[in-house]
C-alpha positions in Angstrom: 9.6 21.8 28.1 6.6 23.4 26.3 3.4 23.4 28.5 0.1 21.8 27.4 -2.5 23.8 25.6 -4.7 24.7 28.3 -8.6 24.7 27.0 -10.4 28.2 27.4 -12.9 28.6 29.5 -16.5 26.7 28.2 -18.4 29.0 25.8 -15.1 31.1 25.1 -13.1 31.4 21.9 -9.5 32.7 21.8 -8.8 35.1 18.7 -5.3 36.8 18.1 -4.4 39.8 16.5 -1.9 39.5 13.9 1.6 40.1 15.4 0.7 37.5 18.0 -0.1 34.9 15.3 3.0 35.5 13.6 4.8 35.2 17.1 3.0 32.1 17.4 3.3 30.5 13.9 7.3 30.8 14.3 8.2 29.2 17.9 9.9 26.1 16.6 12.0 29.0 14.6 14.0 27.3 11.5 12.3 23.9 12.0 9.0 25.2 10.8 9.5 27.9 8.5 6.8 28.2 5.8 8.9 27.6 2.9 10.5 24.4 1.1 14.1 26.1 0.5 15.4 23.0 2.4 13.7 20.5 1.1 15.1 18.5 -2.1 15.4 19.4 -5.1 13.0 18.2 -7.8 10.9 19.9 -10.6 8.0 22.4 -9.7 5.5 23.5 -11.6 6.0 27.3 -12.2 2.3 28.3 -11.4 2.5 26.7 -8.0 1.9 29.4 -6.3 0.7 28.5 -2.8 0.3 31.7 0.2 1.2 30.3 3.5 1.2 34.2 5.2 -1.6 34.3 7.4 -3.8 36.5 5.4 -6.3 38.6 6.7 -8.9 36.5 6.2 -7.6 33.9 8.6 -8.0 33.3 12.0 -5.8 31.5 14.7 -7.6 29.9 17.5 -6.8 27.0 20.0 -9.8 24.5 19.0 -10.5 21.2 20.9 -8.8 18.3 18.7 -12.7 16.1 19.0 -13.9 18.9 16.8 -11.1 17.9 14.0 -11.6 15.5 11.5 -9.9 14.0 8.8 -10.1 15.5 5.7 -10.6 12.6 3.1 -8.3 13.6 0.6 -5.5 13.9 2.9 -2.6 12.2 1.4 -1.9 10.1 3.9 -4.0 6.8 4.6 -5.5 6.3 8.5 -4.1 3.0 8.4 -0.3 4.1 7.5 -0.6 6.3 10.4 -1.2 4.1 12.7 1.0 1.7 11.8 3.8 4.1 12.1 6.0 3.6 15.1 7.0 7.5 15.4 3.1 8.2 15.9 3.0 6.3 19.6 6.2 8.6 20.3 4.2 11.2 18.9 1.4 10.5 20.8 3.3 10.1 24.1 5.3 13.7 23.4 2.5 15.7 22.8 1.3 14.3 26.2 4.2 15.7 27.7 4.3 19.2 25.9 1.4 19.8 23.8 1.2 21.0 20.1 3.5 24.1 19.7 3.4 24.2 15.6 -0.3 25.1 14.6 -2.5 23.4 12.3 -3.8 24.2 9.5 -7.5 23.2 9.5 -10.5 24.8 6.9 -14.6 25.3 8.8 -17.0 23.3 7.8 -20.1 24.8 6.5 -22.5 23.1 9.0 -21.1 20.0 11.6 -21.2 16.6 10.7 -23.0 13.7 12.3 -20.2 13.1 14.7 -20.0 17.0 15.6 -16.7 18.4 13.8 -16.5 21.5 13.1 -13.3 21.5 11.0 -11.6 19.1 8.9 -7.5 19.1 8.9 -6.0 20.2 5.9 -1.6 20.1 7.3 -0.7 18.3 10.9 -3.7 15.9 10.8 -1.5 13.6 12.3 -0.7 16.1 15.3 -3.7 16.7 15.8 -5.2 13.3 16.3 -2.5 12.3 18.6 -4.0 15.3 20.6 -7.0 13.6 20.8 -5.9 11.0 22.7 -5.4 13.3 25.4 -8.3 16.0 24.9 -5.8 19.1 24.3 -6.7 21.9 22.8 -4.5 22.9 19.8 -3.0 25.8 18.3 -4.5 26.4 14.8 -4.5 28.6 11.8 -8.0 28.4 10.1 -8.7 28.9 6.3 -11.3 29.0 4.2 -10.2 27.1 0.5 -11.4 25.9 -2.1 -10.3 22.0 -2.5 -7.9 22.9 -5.1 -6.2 25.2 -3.0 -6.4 22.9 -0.2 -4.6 20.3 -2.2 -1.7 22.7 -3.1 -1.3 24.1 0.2 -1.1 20.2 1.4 1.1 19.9 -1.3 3.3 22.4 -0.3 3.3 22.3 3.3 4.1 18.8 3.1 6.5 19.2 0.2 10.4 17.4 1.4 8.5 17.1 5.2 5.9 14.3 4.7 7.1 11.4 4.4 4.3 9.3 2.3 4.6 5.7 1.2 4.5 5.3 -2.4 0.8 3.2 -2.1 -0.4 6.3 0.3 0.0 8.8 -2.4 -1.5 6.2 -5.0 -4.7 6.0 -3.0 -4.6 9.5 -2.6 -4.6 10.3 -6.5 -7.5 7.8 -6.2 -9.6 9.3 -4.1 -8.8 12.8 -5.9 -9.9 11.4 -9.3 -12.7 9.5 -8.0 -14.0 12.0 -5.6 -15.0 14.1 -8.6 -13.9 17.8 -6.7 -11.1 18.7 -8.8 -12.0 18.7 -13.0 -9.8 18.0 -16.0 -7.5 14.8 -17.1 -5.6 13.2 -14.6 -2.5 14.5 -16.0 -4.0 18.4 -16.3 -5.3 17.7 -12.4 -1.8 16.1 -11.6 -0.2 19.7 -12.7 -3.2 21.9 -11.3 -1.8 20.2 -7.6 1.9 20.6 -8.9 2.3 16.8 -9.3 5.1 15.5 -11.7 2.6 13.8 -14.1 4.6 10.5 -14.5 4.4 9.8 -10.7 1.0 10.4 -10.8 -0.1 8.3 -13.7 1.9 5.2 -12.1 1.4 5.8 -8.4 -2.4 6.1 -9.6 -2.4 2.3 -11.6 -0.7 0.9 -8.8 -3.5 1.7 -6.9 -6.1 1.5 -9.4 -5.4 -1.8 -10.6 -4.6 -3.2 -7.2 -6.3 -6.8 -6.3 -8.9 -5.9 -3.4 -7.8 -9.6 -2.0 -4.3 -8.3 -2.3 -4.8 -4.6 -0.9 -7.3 -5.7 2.5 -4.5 -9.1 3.4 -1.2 -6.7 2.7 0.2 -3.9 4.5 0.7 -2.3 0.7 2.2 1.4 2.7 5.2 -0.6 4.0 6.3 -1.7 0.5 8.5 0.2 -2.1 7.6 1.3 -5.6 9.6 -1.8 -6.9 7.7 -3.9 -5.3 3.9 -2.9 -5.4 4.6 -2.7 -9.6 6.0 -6.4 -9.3 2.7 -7.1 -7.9 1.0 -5.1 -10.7 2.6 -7.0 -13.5 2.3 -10.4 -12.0 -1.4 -9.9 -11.8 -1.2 -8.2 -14.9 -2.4 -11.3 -17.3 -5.4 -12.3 -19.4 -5.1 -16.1 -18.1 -7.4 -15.1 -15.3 -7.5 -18.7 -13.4 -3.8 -18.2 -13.9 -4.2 -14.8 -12.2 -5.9 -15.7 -9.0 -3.8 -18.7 -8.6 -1.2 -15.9 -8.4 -3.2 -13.5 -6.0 -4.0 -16.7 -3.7 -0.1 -17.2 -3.2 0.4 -13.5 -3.0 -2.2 -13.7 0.5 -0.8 -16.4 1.6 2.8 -15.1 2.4 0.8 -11.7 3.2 2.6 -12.2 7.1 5.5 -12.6 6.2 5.7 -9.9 3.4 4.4 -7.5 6.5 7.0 -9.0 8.9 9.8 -8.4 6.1 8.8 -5.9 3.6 12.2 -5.0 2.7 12.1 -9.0 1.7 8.9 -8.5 -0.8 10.4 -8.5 -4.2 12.0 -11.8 -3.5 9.1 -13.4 -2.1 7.1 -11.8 -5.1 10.3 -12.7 -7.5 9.9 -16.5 -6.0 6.2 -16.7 -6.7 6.6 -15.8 -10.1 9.3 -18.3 -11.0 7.0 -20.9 -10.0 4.2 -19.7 -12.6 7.0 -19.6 -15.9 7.5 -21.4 -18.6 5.5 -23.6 -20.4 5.0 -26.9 -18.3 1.4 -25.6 -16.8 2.2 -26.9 -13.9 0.1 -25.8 -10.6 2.5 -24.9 -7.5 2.1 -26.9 -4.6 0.5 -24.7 -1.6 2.5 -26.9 1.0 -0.7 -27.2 3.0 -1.8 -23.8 2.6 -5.4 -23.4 2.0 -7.4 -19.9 0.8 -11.0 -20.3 1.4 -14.0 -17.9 -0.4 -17.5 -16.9 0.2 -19.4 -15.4 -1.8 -17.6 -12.1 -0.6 -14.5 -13.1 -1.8 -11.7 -14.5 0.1 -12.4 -15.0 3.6 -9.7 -16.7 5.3 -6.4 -18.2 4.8 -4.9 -21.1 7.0 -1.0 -21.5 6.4 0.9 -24.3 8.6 4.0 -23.8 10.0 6.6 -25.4 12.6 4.8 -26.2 15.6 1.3 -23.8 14.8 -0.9 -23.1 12.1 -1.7 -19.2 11.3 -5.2 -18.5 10.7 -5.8 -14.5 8.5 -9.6 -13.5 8.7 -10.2 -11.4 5.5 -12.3 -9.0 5.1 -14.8 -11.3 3.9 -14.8 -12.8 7.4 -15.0 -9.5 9.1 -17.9 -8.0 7.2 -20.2 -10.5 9.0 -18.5 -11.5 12.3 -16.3 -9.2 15.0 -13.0 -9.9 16.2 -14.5 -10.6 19.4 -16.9 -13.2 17.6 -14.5 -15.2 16.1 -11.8 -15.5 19.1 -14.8 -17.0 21.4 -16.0 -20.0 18.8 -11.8 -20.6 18.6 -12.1 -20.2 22.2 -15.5 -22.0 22.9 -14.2 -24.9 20.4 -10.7 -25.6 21.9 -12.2 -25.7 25.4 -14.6 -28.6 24.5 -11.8 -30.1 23.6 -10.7 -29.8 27.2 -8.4 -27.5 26.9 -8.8 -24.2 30.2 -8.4 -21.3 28.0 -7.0 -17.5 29.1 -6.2 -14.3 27.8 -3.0 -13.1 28.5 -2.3 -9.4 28.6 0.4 -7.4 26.8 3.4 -6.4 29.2 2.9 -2.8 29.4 
């Protein structure tokens, strides 16, 4: 079992000469090798030509994870992370051994308002599980353009990474939006070494997305089928019609997380009630969305023996989760109920 990274002494760095950073880059041997000759088979753009030698330029150093940020074009979303269940065994293992495999991390040109120094480029993920036990990790530092950072993502990542379809849809998002990289979406698509189709679809899907839909839906746990059945449902001129449709979308938004391999049936069920001709207006069975003028705000859906209660965003732009658990809290009590928080079984 690998040691943890042990932090240098305060004021010190910790440089390497070139043979020691190879050493070091290849520990984890075949597992980590710096080419994709494993990984599936799919088309490449020729010109993707991406060094991952450590150049000259370079440097390897162990840097404290708290001085790492996340680099907002990363093409993996915060919230997909988290909500992975192989990131609290990741979290708990690098407890245990540390971080063998570097990172790959590129200086800012002055620290930000919360101190960082770098920004994560590949192993993001790594390193902010290192975080939550102040290590010190191993890391390869590079100075690129955001093109070339977006390649070398690309390829580091490339038959590794395993990105929900909606992750990679807000990450073309944020690449067109952000304004860094020039040209059409599809000549930016082949500047990263996109295929072109995947990016023009994975892009509407998140482009066109309902905000209601996309803040009450865990959208990263859904398949391509499904987030395009979304897409065409809301896909209509009728636009009463349309956020009749969004409203039942939310409110089976728990049980499309609990069962997201279920969510093209759900979404298959909601659409046979909106066909044909007859105009009719599903029943909600009880089911009430409620709006402000921020949107939706909450949702209250009965079931057997409870009713479920989702604050939207709407709600939580104006009141904390704390907030709102002490007026249920305060209310129930004048009610005479003795009210207490259980904790989670560790």
């Amino acid at each position: 079992m690998a040691e943890k990274t042990r932090r240098p002494p305060k004021g010190k760095g910790f440089s390497a000469g070139k043979e020691e950073v190879q050493r070091s880059v290849s520990q984890e041997g075949q597992k980590r090798t710096f080419t994709a000759a494993t990984a599936p088979a799919q088309p490449r753009p020729e010109d993707l030509t991406v060094s991952r030698e450590i150049t000259p330029g370079d440097e390897f150093r162990l840097i404290p994870a708290r001085l790492i940020r996340r680099w907002d074009l990363k093409d993996r979303t915060e919230a997909e992370m988290l909500d992975d269940p192989e990131y609290a065994e990741l979290i708990e293992q690098v407890g245990q051994e540390g971080i063998v495999s570097p990172v790959t991390v590129r200086p800012l040109d002055e620290p930000d308002d919360q101190g960082h120094l770098f920004e994560g480029i590949v192993g993001y993920k790594r390193a902010s599980a290192a975080k939550y036990h102040d290590l010190d990790v191993p890391a390869v530092v590079k100075r690129m353009t955001e093109l070339e950072a977006l390649r070398y993502q690309r390829s580091e990542n490339y038959g590794r990474s395993n990105v929900s379809v909606w992750g990679y849809g807000l990450h073309y998002v944020d690449i067109v939006k952000s304004g860094r990289v020039q040209g059409s979406n599809s000549e930016i698509a082949s500047a990263i070494g996109i295929d072109r189709t995947q990016f023009a679809t994975y892009y509407r899907i998140a482009n066109t997305m309902p905000k209601d839909i996309a803040e009450s839906v865990k959208l990263h746990r859904l398949g391509y089928n499904s987030l395009y059945k979304i897409i065409q449902l809301v896909d209509i001129d009728d636009r009463k019609k349309r956020d009749e449709i969004i409203d039942r979308i939310v409110e089976h938004a728990d049980e499309i997380d609990r069962k997201p391999e279920k969510a093209k049936l759900i979404l298959d069920r909601i659409e046979s009630l909106y066909k044909g001709e007859s105009g009719v207006r599903p029943s909600s069975n009880g089911v009430g969305v409620f709006r402000s003028q921020k949107g939706k705000t909450f949702t209250v859906k009965p079931g057997k023996g409870k009713v479920t209660v989702t604050m939207l965003q709407g709600a939580l732009d104006v009141a904390s989760q704390d907030e709102i658990t002490k007026v249920i809290n305060d209310f129930l009590e004048e009610k005479g109920l003795t009210i207490e928080k259980v904790e989670p079984k560790p």
